[in-house]
C-alpha positions in Angstrom: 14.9 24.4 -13.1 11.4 22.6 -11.5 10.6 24.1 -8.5 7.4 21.7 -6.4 6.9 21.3 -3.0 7.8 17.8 -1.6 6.7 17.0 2.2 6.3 20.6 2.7 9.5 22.0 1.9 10.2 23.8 -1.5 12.8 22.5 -3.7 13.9 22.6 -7.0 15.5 20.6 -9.5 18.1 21.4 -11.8 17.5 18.3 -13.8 16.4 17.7 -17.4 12.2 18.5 -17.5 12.2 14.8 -19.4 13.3 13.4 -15.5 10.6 11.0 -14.2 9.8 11.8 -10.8 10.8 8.7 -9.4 14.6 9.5 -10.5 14.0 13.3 -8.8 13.3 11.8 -5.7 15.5 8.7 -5.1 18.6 10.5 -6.8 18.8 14.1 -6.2 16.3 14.4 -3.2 17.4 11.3 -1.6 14.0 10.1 -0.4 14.2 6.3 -1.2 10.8 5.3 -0.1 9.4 5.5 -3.8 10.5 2.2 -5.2 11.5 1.3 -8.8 9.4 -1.2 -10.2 7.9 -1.9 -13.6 8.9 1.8 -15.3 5.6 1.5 -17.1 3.9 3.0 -13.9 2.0 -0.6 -14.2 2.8 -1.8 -10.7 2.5 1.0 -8.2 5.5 0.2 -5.9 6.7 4.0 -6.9 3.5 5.8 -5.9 3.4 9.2 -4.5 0.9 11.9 -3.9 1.0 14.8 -6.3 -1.6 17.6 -5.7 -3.7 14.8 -3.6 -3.7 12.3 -6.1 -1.8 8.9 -6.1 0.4 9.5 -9.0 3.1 6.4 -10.3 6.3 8.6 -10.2 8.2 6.5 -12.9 5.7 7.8 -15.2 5.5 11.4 -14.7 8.1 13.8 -15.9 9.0 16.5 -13.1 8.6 19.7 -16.2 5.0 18.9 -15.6 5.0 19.4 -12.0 6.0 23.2 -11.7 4.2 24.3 -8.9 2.7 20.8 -7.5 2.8 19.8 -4.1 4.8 16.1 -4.0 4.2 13.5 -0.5 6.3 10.8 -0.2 6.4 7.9 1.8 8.6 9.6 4.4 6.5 13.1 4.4 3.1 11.6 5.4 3.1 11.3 8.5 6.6 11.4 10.1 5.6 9.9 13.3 3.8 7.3 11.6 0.7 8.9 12.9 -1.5 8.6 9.7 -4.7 6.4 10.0 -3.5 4.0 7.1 0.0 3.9 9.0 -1.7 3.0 12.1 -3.8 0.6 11.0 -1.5 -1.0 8.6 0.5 -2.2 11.5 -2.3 -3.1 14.1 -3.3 -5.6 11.3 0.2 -6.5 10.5 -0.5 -5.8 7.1 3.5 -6.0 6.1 5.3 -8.7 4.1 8.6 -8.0 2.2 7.7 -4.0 2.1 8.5 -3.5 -1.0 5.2 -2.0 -2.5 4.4 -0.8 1.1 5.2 2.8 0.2 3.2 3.1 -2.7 0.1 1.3 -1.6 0.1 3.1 1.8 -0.1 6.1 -0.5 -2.0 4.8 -2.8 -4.8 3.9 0.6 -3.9 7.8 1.8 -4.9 9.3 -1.6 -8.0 7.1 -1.8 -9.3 7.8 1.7 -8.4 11.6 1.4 -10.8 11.9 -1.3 -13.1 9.1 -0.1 -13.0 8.4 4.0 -15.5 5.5 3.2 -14.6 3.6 0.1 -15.8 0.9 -1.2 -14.5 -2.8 -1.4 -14.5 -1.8 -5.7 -12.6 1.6 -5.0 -10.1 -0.3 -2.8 -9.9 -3.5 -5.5 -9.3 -0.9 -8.4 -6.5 0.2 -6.5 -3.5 -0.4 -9.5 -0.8 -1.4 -6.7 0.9 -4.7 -7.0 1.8 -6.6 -4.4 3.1 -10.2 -5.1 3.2 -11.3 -1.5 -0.4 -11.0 -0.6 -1.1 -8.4 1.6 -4.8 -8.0 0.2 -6.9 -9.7 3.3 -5.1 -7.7 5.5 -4.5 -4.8 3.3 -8.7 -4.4 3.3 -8.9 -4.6 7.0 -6.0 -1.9 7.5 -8.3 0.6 5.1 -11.5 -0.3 6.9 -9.8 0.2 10.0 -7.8 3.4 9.3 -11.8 4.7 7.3 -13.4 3.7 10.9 -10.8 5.9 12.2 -11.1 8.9 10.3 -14.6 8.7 10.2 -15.3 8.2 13.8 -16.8 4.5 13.2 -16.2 1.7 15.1 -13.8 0.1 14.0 -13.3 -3.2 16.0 -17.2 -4.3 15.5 -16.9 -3.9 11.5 -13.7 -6.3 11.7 -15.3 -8.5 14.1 -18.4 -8.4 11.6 -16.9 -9.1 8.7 -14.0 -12.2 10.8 -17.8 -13.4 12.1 -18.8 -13.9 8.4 -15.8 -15.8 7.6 -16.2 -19.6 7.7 -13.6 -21.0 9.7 -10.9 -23.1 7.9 -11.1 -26.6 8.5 -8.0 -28.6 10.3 -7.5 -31.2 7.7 -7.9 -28.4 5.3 -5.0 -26.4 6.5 -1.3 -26.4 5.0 1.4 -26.9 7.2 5.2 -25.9 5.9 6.5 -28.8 8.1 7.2 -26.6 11.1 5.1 -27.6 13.3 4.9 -31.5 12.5 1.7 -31.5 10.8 1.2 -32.9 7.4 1.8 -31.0 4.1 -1.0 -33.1 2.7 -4.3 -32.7 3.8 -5.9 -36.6 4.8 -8.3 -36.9 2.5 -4.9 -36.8 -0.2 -3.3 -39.3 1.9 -6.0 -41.9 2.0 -5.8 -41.6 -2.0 -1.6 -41.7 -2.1 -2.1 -44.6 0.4 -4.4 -47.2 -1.9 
């Protein structure tokens, strides 16, 4: 038997000590929010915090984690009160939410230990996320580290959309929706000749 703490209740496994984590949670604890991805603990989307690191649960076997104090996805903030929760949907950071979990934990871990990181720290982050949430994903942690931190928050955004140059019209792609062109004009002309 493993006995660890997982959002704040005690619980313990009767499950072979070999048991990835990941497996602990999803099929004996029933908390889905770690997801199965790679099983090489390579792409993040099963991310938890174990003793207030950002741990890839595929890749950690529960006999080491007597004692250690497990959050998941659904134990950081129930209310979806955390900073990185907030912020991740002011800047409506979400796409197919399939990573979500483990990079919001990932973020949560990373500002725990660091309320002020760096672009670096937050680019070394080893989540993968094929849908491209980064943009957005960097304003969500600069808004949820204003937040802990007390700093303005809605300056350094406007700051750093000021410093932005703005995307041209004819540069733009359009999906056909809304009538434009899928090829920018300068392609045309050249089609056209």
């Amino acid at each position: 038997m493993t006995s660890m703490t997982i959002n704040g209740e005690a619980l313990r496994f009767d499950l072979d000590p070999a048991t990835p984590l990941l497996w602990a949670l999803r099929d004996a604890a029933n908390l889905t929010g770690a997801k199965y991805g790679c099983d090489s603990g390579e792409c993040g989307a099963c991310t938890v915090i174990v003793d207030q690191r950002a741990v890839t649960s595929c890749s950690i076997a529960i006999g080491s984690l007597e004692g250690a104090e497990v959050i998941t996805i659904e134990g950081l903030s129930p209310s979806r009160s955390h900073p990185i929760q907030q912020a991740w949907a002011t800047e409506q950071v979400s796409q197919c939410g399939f990573c979500e979990p483990g990079v919001i934990l990932a973020i949560a871990a990373l500002l725990k230990a660091n309320p002020r990181p760096s672009d670096a720290e937050i680019e070394a982050l080893p989540n993968i996320c094929r849908c491209g949430i980064g943009p957005r994903m960097k304003r969500a942690v600069a808004r949820a580290s204003m937040a802990m931190t007390g700093g303005d928050s809605l300056n350094a955004i406007a700051r750093e959309a000021a410093a932005q140059p703005p995307v041209a019209h004819e540069q733009r792609f359009s999906n056909g929706s809304s009538g434009e062109s899928q090829i920018p004009a300068q392609q045309i002309n050249r089609l056209e000749r």
